[in-house]
Every structure is written in structure tokens, then in C-alpha cells.
N, C-alpha and C positions, 0 to 999 in steps of 0.2 A: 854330130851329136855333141850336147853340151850337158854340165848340170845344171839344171833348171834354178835349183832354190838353196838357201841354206850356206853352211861353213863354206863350200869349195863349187860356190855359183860362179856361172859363167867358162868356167873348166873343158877346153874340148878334149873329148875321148875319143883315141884312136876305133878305127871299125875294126872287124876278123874281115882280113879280105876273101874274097868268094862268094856265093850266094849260098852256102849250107848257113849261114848266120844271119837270121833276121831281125835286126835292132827296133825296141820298139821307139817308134816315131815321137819328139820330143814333143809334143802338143798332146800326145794319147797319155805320156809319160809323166805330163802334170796333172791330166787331168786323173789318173790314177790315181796318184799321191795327194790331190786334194780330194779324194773321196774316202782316202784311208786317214783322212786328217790332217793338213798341210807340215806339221811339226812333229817332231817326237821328244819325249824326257827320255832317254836314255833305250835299255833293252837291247838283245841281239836281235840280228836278224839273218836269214838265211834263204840266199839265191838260188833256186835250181836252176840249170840250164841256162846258168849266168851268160854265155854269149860274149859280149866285152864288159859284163862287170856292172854296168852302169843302173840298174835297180839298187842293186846294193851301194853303188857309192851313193847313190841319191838321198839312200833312206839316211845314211852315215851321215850326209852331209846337212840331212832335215834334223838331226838329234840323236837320232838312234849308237848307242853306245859303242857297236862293233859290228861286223857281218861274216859270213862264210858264205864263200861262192864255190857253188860246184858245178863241173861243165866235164864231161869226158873228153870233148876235143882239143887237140895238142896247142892247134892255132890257137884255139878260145883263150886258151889260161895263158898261151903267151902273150894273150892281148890284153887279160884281166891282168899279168903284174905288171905290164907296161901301163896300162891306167891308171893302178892303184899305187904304183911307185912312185907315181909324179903329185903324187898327195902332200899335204905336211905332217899328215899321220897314219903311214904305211901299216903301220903294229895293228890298227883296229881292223886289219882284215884278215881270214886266214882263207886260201885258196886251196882248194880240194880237187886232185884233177881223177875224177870217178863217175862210174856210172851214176845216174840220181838215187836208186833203187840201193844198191850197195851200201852209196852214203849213209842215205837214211838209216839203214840199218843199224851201221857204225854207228851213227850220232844213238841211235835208241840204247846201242850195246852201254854206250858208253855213260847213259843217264842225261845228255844233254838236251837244253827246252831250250823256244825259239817266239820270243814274246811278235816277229812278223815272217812270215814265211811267203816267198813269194815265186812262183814259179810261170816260165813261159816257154813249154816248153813246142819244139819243132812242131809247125802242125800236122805235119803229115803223120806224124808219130805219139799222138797226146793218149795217155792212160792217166788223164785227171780224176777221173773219180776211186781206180785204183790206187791212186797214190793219197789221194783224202783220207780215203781209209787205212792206208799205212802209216801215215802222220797221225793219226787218232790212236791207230794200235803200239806204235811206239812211243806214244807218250811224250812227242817233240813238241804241241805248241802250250807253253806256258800257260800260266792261269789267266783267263784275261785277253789271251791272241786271238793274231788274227792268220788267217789264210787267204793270198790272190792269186789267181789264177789267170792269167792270160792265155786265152785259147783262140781257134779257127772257129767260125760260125757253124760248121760240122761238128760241134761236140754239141751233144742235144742234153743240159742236165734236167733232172728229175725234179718234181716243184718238191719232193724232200732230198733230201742229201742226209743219209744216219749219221750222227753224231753231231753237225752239225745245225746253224742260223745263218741263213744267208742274210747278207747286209743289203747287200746291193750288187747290180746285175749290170752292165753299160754294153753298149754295140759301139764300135767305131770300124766301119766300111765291113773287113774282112774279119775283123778283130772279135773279141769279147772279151769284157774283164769279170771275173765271179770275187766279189768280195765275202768271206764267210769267220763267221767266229764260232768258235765251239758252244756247243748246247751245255744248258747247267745243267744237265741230270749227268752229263758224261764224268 
């Protein structure tokens, strides 16, 4: 696993060793990021089910101002500051070791917005369109964001999603990516 683009290209990033950590594959992982717009001017962003961290460095590393990663597992986050350590600028990340749902919550308590949210999360385990809904209801993605979703081809979503604009939809083998922006009436 590398960073693909941007400040800290070329960068290899350790894995979570074991198979509870699914990395997504650096070829899915550009083509992601060139669908959400290859660069970014600045903005937070924040990783659900960060894993070893690497959406979020990416998006950092394309422009985006700062990220939060959040991952409940012990391994995860000690792989996400060993990533984010070997950075030149460790300070733009803040690592959150919590369930996704709890986070959110926190981040909502707390008033905090998120101009890219991005999540991927275990397939065997995905409540993507509950958690769409609790990013809407908490008031996490800025004016203007965006929402990705990386899922298992078993998540079947609805040709609407409430609150939501789907951008764009992509298949790769087992994969899916749900690229969506909030609706203007929200």
C-alpha cells in the first residue's frame, strides 16, 4: 500500500496485520479519488473505519486541510499512528479510537462539520444507509460535502437515499463505491 497522489505520494503504509482489516486496493483507491475530484483546496475530512488510515492520508495528501480517523480496533489505530507519524505533518490528523456510531455522535455533540466523509466499513458488518442517516441527522457534512461509501456488493441501495444526490455509483469485483452529496432542500 502506497499514497497514490499529492504532498506525501509514493509513501508506503504499513498494513493491520490479520485478516479482520481489509485495505482497499491502490488501483480502486485512485480510482475513488479521481471520481471524488483528483485534488482538494483545503477542508476536513473524516475516515470511518479507518483501518490503516490510508483514505485519510490520501485525501490530506490531495489537499484536504486535515482528517479524523476513527477505527474501534486497538491494531487499527496502532497502525493509523504509525502511518500518520511518518508524515511531515503529523498535527493535521487527529485519531479517534471508537465505535463509528459513538463518534458520530461526539462529532454531532460537539458541532463539528466534515466538507468529505468517507467510510469503508467491514462488509460483513455494513449499516451504510443507517449511518447516511445519522450524518444527515447530526449535521456532520458541511455545506457543499460529500459522502463515500465503500461497500460489499450485498448492500443493495435504494435508487433514492433521503436527504441525499447520488453522484456516482462504481463496481470493482466485490467492491462498490456510493459517491453522494447532500440534497439542497436539506
Amino acid at each position: 500500500m502506497r499514497v497514490i497522489s499529492g504532498e506525501f505520494r509514493g509513501r508506503r503504509l504499513a498494513a493491520v496485520p490479520g485478516a479482520n482489516t481489509r485495505p482497499t486496493a491502490d488501483k480502486v483507491k485512485e480510482s475513488m479519488f479521481n471520481m471524488l475530484g483528483p485534488y482538494f483546496d483545503g477542508g476536513a475530512a473524516l475516515d470511518l473505519y479507518a483501518g490503516t488510515g490510508a483514505l485519510a492520508i490520501e485525501a490530506v495528501s490531495r489537499g484536504m486541510a486535515s482528517a479524523t480517523l476513527v477505527d474501534k480496533a486497538y491494531p487499527a489505530i496502532k497502525v493509523i499512528k504509525e502511518n500518520v507519524g511518518q508524515l511531515p505533518h503529523p498535527e493535521r490528523f487527529t485519531v479517534l479510537k471508537s465505535p463509528v456510531d459513538r463518534a458520530l455522535k461526539t462529532f454531532g455533540e460537539a458541532g463539528w462539520q466534515f466538507d468529505l466523509i468517507m467510510a469503508d466499513p467491514p462488509y460483513a458488518k455494513q449499516e451504510a444507509l443507517a449511518q447516511m442517516a445519522l450524518i444527515l441527522e447530526l449535521h456532520l457534512l458541511a455545506p457543499g460535502g460529500t459522502v463515500m461509501f465503500e461497500t460489499g456488493m450485498d448492500v443493495v441501495y435504494p435508487d433514492v437515499i433521503p436527504g441525499y444526490e447520488k453522484v456516482r455509483r462504481q463496481t470493482y469485483g466485490v467492491a462498490q463505491v456510493l459517491i453522494l452529496k447532500q440534497s439542497e432542500a436539506e
